[in-house]
N, CA, C and O atoms as a GROMACS GRO file, in nm:
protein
  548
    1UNK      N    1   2.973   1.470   0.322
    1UNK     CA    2   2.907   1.409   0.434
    1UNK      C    3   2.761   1.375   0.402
    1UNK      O    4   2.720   1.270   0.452
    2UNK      N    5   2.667   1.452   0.318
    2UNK     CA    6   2.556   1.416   0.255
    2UNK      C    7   2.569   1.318   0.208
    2UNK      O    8   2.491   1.227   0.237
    3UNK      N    9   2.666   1.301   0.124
    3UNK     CA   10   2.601   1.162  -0.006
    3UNK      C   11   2.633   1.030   0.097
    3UNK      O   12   2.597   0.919   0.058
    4UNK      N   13   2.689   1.042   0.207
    4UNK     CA   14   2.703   0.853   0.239
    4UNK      C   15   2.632   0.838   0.344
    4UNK      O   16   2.590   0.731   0.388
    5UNK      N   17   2.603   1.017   0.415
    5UNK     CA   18   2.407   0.995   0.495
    5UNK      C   19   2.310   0.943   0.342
    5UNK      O   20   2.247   0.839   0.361
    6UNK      N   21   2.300   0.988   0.239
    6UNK     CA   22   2.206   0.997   0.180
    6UNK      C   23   2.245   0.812   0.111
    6UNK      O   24   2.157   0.754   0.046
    7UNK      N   25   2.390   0.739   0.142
    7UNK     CA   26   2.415   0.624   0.064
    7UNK      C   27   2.321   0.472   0.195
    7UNK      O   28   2.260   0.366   0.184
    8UNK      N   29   2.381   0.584   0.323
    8UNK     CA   30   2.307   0.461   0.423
    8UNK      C   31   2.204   0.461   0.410
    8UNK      O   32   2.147   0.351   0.404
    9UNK      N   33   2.129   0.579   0.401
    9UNK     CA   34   1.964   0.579   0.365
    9UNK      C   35   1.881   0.481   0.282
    9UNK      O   36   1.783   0.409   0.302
   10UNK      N   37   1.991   0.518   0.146
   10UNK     CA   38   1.940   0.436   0.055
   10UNK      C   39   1.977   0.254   0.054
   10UNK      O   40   1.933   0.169  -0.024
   11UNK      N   41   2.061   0.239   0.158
   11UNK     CA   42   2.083   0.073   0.184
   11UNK      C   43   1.957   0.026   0.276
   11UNK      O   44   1.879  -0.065   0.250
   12UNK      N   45   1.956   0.125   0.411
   12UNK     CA   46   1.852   0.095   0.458
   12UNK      C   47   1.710   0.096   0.382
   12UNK      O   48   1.624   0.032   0.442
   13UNK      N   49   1.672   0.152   0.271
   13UNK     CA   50   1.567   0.162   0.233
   13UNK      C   51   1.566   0.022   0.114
   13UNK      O   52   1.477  -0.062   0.113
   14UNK      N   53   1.674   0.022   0.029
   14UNK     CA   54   1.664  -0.119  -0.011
   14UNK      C   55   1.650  -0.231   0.049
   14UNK      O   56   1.573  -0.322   0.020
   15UNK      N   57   1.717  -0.224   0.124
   15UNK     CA   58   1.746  -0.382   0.250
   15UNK      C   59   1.550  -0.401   0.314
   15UNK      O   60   1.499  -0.512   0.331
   16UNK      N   61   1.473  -0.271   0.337
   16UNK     CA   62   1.361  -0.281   0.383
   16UNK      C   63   1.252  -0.302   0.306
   16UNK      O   64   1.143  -0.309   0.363
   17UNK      N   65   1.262  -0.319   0.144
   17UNK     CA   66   1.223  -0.308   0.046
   17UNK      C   67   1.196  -0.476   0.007
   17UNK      O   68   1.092  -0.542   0.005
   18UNK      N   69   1.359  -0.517  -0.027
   18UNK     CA   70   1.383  -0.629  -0.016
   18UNK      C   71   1.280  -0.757   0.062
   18UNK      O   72   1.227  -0.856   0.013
   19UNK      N   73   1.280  -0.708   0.188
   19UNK     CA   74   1.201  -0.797   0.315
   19UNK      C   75   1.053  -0.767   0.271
   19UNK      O   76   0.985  -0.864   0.237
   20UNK      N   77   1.001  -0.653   0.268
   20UNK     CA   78   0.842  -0.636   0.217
   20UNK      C   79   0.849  -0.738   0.032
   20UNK      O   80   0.757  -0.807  -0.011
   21UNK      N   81   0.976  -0.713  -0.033
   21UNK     CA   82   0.944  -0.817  -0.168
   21UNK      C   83   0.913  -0.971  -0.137
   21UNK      O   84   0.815  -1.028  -0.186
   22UNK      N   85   0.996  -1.027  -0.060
   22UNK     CA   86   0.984  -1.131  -0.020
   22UNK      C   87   0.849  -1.174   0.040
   22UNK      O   88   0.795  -1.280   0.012
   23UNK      N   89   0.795  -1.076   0.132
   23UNK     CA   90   0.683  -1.106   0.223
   23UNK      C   91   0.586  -1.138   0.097
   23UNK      O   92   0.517  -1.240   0.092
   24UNK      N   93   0.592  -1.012  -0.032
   24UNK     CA   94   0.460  -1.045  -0.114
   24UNK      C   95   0.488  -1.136  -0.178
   24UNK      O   96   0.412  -1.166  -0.270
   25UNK      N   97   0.568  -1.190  -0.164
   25UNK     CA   98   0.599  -1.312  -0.254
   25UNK      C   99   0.551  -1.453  -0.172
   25UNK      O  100   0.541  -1.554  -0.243
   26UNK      N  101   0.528  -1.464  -0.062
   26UNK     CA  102   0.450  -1.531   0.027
   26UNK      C  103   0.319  -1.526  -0.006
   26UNK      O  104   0.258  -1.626  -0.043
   27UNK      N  105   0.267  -1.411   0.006
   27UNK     CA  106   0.117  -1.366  -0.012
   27UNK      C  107   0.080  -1.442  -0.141
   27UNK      O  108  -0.018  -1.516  -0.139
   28UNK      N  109   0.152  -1.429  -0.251
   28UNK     CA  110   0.147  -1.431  -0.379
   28UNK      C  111   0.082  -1.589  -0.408
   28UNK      O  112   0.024  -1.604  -0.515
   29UNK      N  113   0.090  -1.687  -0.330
   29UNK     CA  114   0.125  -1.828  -0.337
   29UNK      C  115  -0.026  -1.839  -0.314
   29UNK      O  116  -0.101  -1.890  -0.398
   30UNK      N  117  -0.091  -1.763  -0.139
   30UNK     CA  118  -0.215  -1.787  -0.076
   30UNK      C  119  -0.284  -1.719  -0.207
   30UNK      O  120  -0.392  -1.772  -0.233
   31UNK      N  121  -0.259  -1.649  -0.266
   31UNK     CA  122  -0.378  -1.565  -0.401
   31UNK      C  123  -0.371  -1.686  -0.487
   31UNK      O  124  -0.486  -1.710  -0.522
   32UNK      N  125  -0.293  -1.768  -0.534
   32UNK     CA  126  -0.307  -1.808  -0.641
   32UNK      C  127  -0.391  -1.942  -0.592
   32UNK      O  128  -0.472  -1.988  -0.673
   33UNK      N  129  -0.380  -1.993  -0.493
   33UNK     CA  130  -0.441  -2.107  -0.410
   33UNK      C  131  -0.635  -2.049  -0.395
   33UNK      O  132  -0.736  -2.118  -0.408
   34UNK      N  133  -0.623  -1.912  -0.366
   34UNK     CA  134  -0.760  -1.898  -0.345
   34UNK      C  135  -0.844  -1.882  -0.507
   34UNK      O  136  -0.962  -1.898  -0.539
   35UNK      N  137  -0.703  -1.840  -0.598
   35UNK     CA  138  -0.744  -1.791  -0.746
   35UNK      C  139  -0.858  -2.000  -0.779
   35UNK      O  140  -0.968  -2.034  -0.822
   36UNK      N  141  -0.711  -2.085  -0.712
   36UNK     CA  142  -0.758  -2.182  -0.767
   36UNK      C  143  -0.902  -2.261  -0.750
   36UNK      O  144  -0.974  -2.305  -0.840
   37UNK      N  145  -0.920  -2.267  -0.620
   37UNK     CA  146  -1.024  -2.270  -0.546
   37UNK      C  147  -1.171  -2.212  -0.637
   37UNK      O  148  -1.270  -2.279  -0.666
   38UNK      N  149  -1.150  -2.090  -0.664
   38UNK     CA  150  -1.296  -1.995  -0.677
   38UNK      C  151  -1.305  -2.108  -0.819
   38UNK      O  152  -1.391  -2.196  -0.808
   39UNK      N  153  -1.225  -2.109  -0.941
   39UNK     CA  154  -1.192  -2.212  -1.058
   39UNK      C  155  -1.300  -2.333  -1.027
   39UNK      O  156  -1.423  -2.341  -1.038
   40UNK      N  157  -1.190  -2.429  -0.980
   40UNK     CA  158  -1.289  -2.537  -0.879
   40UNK      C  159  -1.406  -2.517  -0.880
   40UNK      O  160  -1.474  -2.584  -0.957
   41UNK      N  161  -1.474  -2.412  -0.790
   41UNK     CA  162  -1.625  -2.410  -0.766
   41UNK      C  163  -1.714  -2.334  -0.883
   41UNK      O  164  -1.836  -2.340  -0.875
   42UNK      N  165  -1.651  -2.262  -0.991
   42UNK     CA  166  -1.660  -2.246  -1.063
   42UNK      C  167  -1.701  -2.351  -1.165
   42UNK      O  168  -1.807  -2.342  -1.227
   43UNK      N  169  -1.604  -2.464  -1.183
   43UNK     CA  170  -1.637  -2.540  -1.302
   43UNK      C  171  -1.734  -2.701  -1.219
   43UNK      O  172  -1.796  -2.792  -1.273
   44UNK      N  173  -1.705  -2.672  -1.076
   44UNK     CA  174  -1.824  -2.778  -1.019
   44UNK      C  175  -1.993  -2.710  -1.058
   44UNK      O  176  -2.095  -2.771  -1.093
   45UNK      N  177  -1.970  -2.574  -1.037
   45UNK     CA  178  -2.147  -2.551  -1.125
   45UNK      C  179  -2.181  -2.574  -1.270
   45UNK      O  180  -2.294  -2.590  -1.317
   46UNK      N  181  -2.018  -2.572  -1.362
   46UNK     CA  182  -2.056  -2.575  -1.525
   46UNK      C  183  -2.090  -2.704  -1.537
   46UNK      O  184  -2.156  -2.744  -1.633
   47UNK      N  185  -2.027  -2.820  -1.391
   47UNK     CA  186  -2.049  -2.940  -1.427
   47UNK      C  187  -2.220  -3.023  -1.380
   47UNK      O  188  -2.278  -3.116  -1.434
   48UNK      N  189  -2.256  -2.945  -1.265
   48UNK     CA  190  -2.376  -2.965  -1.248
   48UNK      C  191  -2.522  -2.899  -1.347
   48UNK      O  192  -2.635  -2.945  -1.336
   49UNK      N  193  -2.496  -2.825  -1.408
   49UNK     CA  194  -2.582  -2.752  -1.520
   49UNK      C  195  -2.512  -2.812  -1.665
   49UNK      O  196  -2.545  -2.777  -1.778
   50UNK      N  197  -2.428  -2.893  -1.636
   50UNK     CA  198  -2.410  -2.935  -1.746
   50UNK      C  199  -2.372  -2.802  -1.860
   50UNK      O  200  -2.447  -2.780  -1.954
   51UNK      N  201  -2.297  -2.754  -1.846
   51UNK     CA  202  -2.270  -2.613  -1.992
   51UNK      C  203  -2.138  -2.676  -2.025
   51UNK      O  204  -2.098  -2.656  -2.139
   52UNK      N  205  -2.071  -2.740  -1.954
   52UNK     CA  206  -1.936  -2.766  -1.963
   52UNK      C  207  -1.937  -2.903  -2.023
   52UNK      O  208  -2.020  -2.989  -1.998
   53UNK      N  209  -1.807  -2.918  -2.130
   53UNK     CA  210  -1.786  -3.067  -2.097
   53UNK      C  211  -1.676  -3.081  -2.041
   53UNK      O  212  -1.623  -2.983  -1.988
   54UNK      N  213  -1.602  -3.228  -2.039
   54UNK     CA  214  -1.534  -3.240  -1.924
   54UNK      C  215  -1.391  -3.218  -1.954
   54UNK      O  216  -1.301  -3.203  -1.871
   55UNK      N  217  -1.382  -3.219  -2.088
   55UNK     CA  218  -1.259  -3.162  -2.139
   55UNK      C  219  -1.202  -3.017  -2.151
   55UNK      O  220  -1.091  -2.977  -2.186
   56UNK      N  221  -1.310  -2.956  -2.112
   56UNK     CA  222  -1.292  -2.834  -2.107
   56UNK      C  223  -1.282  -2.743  -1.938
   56UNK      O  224  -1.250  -2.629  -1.904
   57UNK      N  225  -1.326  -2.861  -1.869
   57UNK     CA  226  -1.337  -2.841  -1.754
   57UNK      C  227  -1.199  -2.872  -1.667
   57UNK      O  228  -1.143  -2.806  -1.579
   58UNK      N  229  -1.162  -3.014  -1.735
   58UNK     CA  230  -1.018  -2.993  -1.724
   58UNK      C  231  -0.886  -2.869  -1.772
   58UNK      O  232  -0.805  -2.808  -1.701
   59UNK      N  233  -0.908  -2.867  -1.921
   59UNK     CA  234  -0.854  -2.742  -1.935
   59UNK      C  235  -0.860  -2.602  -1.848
   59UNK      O  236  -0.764  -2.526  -1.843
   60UNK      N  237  -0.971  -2.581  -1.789
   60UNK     CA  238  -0.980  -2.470  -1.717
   60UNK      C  239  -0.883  -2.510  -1.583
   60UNK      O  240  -0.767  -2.470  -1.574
   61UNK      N  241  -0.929  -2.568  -1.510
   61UNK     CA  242  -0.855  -2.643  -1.411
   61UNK      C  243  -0.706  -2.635  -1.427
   61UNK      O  244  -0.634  -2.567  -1.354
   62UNK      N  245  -0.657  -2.718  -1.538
   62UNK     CA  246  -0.504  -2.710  -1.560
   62UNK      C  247  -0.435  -2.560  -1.576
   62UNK      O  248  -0.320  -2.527  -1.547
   63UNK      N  249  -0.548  -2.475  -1.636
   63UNK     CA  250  -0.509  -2.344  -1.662
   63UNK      C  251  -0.480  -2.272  -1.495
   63UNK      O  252  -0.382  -2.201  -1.477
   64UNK      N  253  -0.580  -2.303  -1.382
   64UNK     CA  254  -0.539  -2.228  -1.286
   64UNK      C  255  -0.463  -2.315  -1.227
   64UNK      O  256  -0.514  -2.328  -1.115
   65UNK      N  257  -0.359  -2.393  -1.235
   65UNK     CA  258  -0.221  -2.463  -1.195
   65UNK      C  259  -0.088  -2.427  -1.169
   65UNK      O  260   0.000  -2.462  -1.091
   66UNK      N  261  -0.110  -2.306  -1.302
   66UNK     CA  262  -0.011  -2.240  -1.351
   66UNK      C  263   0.082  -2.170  -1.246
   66UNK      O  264   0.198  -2.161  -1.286
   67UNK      N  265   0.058  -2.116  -1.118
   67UNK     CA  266   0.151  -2.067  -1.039
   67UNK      C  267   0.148  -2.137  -0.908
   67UNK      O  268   0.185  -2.088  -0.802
   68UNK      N  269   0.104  -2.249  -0.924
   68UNK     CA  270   0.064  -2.364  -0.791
   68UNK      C  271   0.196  -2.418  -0.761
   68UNK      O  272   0.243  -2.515  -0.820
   69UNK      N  273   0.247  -2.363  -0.680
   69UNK     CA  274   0.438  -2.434  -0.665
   69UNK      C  275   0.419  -2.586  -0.509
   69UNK      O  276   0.501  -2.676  -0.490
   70UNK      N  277   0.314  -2.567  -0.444
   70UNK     CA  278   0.284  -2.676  -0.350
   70UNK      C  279   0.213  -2.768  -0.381
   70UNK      O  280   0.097  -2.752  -0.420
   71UNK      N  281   0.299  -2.936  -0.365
   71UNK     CA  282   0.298  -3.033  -0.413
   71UNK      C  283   0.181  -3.084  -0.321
   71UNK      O  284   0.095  -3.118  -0.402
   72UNK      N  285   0.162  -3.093  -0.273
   72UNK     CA  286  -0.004  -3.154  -0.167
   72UNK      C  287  -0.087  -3.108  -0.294
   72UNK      O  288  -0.141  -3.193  -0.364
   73UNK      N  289  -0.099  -2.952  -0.328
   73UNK     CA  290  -0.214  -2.885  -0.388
   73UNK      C  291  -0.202  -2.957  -0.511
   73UNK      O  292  -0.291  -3.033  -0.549
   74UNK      N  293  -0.075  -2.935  -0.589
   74UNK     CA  294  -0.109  -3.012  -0.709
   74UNK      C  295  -0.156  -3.167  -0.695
   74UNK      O  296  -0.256  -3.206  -0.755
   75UNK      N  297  -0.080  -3.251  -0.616
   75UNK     CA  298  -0.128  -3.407  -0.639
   75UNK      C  299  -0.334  -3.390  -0.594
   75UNK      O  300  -0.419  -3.472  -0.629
   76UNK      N  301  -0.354  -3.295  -0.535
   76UNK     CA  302  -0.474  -3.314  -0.505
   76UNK      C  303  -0.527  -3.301  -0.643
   76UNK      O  304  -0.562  -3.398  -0.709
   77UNK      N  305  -0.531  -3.192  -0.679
   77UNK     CA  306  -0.592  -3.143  -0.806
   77UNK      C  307  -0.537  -3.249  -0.947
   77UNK      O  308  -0.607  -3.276  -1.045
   78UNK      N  309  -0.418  -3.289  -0.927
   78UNK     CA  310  -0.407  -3.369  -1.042
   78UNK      C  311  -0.519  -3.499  -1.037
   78UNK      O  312  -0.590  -3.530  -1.132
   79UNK      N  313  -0.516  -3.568  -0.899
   79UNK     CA  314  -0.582  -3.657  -0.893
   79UNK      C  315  -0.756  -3.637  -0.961
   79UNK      O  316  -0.814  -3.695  -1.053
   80UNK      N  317  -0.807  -3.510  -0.850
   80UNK     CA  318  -0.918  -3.435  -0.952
   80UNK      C  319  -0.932  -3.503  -1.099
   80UNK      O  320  -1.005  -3.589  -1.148
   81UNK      N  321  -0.814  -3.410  -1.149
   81UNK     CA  322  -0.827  -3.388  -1.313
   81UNK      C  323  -0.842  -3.539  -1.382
   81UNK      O  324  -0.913  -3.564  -1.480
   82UNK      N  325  -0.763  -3.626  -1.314
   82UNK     CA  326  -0.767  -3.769  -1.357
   82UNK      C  327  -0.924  -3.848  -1.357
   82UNK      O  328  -0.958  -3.940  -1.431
   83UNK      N  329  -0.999  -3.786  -1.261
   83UNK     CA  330  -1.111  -3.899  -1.241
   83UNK      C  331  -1.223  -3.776  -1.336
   83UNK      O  332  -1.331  -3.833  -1.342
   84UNK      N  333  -1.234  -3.643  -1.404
   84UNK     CA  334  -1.332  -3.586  -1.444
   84UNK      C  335  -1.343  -3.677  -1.611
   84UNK      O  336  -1.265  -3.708  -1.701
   85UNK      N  337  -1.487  -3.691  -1.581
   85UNK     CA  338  -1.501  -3.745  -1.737
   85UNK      C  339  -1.526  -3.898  -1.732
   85UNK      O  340  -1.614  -3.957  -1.795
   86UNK      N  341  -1.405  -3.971  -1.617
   86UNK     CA  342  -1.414  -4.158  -1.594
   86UNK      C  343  -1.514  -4.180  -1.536
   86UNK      O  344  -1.563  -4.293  -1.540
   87UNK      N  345  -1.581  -4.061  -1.456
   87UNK     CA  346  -1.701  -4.167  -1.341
   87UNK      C  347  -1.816  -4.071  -1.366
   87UNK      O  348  -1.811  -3.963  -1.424
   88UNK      N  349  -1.914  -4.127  -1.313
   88UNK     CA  350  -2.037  -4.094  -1.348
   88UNK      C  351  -2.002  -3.910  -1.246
   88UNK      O  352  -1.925  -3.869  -1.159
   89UNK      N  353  -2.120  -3.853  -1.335
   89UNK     CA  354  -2.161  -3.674  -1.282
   89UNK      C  355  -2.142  -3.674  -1.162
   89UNK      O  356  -2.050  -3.604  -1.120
   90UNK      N  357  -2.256  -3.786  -1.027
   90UNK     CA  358  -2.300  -3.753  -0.961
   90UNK      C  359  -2.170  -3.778  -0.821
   90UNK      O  360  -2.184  -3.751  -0.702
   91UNK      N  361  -2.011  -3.856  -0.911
   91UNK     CA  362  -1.939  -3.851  -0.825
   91UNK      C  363  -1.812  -3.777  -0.837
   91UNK      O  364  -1.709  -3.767  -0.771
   92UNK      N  365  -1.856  -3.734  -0.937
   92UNK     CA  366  -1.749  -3.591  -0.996
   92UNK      C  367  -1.774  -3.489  -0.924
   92UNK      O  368  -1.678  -3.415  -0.899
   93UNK      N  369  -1.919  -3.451  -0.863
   93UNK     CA  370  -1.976  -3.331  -0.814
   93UNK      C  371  -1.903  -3.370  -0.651
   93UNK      O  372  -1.840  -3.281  -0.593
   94UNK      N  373  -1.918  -3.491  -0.595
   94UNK     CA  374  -1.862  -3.552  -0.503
   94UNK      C  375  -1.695  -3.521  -0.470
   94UNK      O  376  -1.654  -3.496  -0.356
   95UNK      N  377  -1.602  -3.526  -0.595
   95UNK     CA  378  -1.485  -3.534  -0.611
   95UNK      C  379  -1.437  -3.362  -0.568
   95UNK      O  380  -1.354  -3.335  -0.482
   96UNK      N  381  -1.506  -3.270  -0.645
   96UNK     CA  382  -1.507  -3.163  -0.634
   96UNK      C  383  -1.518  -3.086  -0.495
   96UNK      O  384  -1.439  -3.006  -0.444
   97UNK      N  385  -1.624  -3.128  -0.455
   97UNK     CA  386  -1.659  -3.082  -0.296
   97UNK      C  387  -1.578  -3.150  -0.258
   97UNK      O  388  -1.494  -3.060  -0.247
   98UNK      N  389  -1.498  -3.284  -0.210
   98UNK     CA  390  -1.399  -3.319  -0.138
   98UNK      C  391  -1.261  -3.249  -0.174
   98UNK      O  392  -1.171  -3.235  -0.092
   99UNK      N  393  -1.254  -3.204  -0.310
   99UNK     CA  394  -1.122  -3.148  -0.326
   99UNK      C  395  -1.090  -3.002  -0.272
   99UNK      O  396  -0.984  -2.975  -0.216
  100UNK      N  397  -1.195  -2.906  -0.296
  100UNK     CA  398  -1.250  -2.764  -0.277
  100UNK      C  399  -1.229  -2.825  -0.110
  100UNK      O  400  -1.114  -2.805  -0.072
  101UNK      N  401  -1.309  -2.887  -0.017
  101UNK     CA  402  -1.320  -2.885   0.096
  101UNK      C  403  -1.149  -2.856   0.159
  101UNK      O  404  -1.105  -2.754   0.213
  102UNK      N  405  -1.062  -3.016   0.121
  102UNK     CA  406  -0.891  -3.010   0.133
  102UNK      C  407  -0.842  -2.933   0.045
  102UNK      O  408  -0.747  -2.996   0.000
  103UNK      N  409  -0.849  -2.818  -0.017
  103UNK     CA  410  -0.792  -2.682  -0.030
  103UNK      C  411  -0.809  -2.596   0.031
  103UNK      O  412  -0.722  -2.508   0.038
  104UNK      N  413  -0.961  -2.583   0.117
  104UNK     CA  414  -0.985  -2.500   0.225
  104UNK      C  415  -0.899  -2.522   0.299
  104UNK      O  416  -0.828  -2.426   0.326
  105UNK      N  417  -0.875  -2.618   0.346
  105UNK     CA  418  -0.781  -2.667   0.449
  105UNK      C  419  -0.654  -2.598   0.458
  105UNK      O  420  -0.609  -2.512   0.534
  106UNK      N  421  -0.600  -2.675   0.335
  106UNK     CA  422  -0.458  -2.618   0.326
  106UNK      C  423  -0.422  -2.442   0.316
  106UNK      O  424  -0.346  -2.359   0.368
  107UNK      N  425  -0.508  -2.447   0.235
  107UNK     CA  426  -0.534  -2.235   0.243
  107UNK      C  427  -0.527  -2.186   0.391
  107UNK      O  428  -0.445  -2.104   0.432
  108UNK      N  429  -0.622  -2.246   0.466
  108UNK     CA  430  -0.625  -2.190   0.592
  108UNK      C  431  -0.479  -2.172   0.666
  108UNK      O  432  -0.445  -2.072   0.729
  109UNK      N  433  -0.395  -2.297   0.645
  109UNK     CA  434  -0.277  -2.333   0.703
  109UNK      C  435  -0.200  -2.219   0.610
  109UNK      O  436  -0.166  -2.110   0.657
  110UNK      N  437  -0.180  -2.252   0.495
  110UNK     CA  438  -0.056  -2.125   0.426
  110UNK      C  439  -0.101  -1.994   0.468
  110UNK      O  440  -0.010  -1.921   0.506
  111UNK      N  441  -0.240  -1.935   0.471
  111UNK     CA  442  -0.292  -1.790   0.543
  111UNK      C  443  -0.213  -1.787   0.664
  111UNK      O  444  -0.152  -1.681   0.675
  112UNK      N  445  -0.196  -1.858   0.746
  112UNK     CA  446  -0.147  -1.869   0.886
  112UNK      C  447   0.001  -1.846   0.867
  112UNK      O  448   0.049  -1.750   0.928
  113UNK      N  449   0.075  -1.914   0.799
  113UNK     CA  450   0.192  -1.907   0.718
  113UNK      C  451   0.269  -1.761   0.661
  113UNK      O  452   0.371  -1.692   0.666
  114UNK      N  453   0.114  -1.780   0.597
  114UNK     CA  454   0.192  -1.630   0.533
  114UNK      C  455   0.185  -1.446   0.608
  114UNK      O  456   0.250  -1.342   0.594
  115UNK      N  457   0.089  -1.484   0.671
  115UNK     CA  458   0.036  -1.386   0.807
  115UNK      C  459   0.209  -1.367   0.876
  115UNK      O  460   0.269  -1.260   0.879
  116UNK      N  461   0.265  -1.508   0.929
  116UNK     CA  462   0.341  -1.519   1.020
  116UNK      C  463   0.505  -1.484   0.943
  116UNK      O  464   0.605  -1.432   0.995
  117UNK      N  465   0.487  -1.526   0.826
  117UNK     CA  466   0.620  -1.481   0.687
  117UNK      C  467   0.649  -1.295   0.671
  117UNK      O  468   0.742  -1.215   0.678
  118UNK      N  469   0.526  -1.298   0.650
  118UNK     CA  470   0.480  -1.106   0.619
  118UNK      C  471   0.569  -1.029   0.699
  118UNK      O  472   0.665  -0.959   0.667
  119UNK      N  473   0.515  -1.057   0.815
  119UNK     CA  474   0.554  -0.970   0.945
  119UNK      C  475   0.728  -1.050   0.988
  119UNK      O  476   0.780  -0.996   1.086
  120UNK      N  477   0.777  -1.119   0.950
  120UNK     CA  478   0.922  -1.200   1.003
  120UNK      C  479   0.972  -1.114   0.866
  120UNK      O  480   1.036  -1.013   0.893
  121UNK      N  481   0.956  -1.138   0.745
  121UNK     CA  482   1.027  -1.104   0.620
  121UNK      C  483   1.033  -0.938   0.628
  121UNK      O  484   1.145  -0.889   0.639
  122UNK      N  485   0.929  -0.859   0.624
  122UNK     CA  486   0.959  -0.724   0.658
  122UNK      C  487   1.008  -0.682   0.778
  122UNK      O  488   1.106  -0.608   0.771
  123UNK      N  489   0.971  -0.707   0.875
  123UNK     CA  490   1.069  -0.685   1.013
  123UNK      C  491   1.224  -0.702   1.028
  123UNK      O  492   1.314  -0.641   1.085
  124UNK      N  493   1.211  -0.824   0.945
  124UNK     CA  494   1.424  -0.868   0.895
  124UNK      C  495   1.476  -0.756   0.810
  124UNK      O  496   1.582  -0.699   0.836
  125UNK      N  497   1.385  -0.718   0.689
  125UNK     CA  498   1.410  -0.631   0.590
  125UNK      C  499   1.440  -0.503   0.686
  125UNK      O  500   1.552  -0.461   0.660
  126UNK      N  501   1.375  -0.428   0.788
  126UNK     CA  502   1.420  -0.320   0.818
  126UNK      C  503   1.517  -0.326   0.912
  126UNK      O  504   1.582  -0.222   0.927
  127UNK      N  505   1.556  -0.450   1.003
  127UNK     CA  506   1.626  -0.446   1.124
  127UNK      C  507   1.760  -0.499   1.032
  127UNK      O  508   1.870  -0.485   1.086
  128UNK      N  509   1.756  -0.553   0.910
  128UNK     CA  510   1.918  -0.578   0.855
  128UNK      C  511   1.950  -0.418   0.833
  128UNK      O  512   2.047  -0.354   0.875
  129UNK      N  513   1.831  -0.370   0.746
  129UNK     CA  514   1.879  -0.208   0.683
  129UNK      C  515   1.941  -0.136   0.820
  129UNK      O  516   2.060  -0.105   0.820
  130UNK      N  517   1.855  -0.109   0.938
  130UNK     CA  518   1.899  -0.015   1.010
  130UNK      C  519   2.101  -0.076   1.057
  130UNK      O  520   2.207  -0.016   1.078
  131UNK      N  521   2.068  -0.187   1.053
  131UNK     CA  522   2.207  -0.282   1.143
  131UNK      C  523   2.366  -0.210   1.002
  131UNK      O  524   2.481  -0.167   1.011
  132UNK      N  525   2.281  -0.233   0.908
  132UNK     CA  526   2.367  -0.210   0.806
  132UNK      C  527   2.410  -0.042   0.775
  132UNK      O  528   2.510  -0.002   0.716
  133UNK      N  529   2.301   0.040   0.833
  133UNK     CA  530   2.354   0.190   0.817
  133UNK      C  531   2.400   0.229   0.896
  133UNK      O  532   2.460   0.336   0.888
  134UNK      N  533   2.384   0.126   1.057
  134UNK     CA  534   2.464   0.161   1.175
  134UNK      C  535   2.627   0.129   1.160
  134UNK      O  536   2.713   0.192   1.222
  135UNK      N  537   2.652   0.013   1.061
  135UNK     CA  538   2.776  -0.009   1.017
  135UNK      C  539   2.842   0.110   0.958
  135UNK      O  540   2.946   0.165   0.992
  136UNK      N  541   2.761   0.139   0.866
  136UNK     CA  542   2.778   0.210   0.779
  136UNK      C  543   2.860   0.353   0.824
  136UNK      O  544   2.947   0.412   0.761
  137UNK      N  545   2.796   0.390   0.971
  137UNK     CA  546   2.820   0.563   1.053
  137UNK      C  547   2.935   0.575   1.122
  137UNK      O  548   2.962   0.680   1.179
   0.00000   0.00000   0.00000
């Protein structure tokens, strides 16, 4: 009689596990969006002090891409990457603040998103577990 109290336990505790994995996997998206962002304002100062060139500024850029799975964010940033280097400094610095500005944006919206994912994805995770050990009794 222990081990299939101790088997529902352990479904319910996976099944609730499960829903909190998922939730950080939401979260995971808004980090890499803010990772990208700080980048951005990052290489808009290497570009105003001039330490950077622009090939390298791209490279950095492309480097924080790497876990960017939303297509708004990339076409923004690709577009970015396309004009650093073609137009003069003073509208690159321009390009930057407009791009940084519409990532604020969108950040704000996936925060909202993922706030509202968190709490739906773990709440499912424990209300399948309990539904499933109630089967289970």
């Amino acid at each position: 009689m222990k081990v299939k109290y101790f088997g529902i336990l352990l479904v319910f505790i996976t099944l609730s596990l499960a829903g909190r994995y998922k939730a950080l996997s939401v979260i995971s998206e808004v980090d890499s969006l803010k990772a990208l962002i700080d980048t951005l304002i990052d290489c808009k100062i290497m570009l105003k002090s001039e330490r950077k060139r622009s090939g390298e500024i791209v490279t950095s850029v492309k480097k924080s891409l790497f876990k960017i799975k939303n297509k708004e964010v990339l076409d923004i940033t690709e577009r970015l990457v396309d004009k650093i280097g073609a137009t003069p400094l003073e509208e690159q610095i321009l390009l930057f603040d407009g791009c940084i500005e519409r990532l604020n944006n969108i950040l704000a919206k996936l925060e909202e998103k993922a706030y509202v994912k968190k709490k739906l994805f773990s709440s499912l995770g424990v209300i399948i577990g309990a539904f499933v050990a109630v089967m289970l009794v």
